[in-house]
N, C-alpha and C positions, 0 to 999 in steps of 0.2 A: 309683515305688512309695514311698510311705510311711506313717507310722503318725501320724494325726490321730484325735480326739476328736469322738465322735459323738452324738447323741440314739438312747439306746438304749430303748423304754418297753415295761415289762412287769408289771404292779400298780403303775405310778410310773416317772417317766421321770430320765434321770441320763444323763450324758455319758460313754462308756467309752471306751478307746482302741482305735480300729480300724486293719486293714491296708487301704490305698487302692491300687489298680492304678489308673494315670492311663495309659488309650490313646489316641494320633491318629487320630480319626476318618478312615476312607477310607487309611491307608498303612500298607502291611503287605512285611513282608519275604518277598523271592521264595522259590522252592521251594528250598532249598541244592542240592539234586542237579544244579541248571537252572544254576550259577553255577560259574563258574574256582575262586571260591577256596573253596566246597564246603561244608561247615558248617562254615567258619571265616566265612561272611558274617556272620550275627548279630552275633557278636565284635564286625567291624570295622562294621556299624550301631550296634550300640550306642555303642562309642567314639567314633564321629562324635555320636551324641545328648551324650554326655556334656560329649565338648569344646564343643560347640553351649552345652550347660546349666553349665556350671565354674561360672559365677557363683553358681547357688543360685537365681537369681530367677527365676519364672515367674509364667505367667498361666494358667490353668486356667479353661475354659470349657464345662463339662459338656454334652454335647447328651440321655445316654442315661447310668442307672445300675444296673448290675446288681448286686441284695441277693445274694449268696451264702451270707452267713450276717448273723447282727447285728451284726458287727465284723469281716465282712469286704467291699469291695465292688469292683465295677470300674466306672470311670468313663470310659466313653466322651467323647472332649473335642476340642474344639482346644485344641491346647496353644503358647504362645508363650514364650521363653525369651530373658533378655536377654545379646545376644549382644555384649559389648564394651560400647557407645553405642546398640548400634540394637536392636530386638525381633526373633526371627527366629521366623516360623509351621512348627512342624514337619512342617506339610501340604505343604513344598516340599519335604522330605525327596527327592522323586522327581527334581525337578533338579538336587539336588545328588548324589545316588548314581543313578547312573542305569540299571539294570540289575540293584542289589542292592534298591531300591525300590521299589514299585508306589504306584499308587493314581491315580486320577483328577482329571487336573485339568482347571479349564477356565480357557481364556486369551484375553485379548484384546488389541486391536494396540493398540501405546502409540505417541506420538509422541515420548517421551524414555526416557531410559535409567532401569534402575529395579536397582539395587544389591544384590544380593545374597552370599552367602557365599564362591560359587564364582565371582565375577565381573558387570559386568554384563549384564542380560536385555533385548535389543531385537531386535526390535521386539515382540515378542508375552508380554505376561505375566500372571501366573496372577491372574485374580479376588480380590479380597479388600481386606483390609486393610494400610495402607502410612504411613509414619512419613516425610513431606515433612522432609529434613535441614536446609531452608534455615529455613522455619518452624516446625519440630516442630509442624507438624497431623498430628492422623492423619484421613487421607481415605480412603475405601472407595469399589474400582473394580466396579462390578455387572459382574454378565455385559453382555456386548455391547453396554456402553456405552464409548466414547471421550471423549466429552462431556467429564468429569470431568479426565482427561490432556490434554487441547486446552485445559481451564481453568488448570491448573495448569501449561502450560509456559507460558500469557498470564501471571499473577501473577508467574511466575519472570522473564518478558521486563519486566515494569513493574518489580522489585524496586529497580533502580539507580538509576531515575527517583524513587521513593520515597523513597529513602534521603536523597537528594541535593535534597528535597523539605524532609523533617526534619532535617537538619541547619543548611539555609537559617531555618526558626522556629527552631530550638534555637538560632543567634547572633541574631534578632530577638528572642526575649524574653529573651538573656541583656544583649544592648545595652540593651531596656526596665526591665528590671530595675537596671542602670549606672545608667539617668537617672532610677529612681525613688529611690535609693541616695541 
């Protein structure tokens, strides 16, 4: 939740300050009566969102906005949060609490390991979007594609040869450079 500046228009349009509700699409907290630690879950969801979000910085990806009033709204979203170094979708909320989370995900088998908060996910991980730590690409895994993870453990297998590749020109043109010197 927070308070952002909006296009308000009513005889003439002008920016006012509104209340923004930011929800994750598809993950919602279980029924507290259904859980051990009872309507103290919310609590400790939330405090996980938060610890998740400390930094401040997110991504906000609207799918659905509901007007409530003219300065007030809820925005249905994916939401991503930078977690340390890395972005974390809080559509995985459900693998990392598992029990005090719902929501659906869909997942497919990977051939490498894939990092998350709680450790990592192999063989099978959730659709989406993913932040390659060797390259910083960000690469999007479709449904029930592998293609994409069979590419990117090949790229990761070539990396050393690459490297060792560019290093090899980088003393050739520094040699070139000597004898044009």
């Amino acid at each position: 939740m927070g308070t952002y500046y909006v296009p308000v228009c009513k005889g003439g349009c002008q920016y006012v300050p509104a209340t923004i509700y930011v929800v994750q699409h598809g993950v919602r907290v279980v029924d507290p009566s259904k859980t051990p630690l009872g309507i103290l879950v919310a609590d400790f969801v939330g405090r996980h969102i938060k610890r998740i979000c400390a930094q401040g910085t997110a991504m906000v990806v609207p799918i659905d906005i509901i007007e409530l009033s003219p300065t007030t709204q809820i925005w249905i979203s994916d939401v991503y949060c930078l977690y340390y170094n890395q972005w974390f979708w809080l559509r995985l909320l459900p693998y990392e609490l598992p029990g005090d989370v719902v929501g659906e995900l869909e997942v497919v088998n990977a051939s490498m390991y894939v990092d998350r908060l709680a450790g990592p996910s192999w063989p099978l991980v959730p659709a989406g979007w993913y932040l390659d730590p060797l390259t910083k690409t960000v690469f999007r895994i479709p449904s029930n594609n592998t293609a994409v993870m069979a590419e990117l453990q090949k790229a990761r297998e070539r990396l050393p040869a690459l490297e060792a590749e560019l290093a090899n020109k980088t003393a050739q043109l520094a040699q070139l450079n000597a004898t044009i010197a």
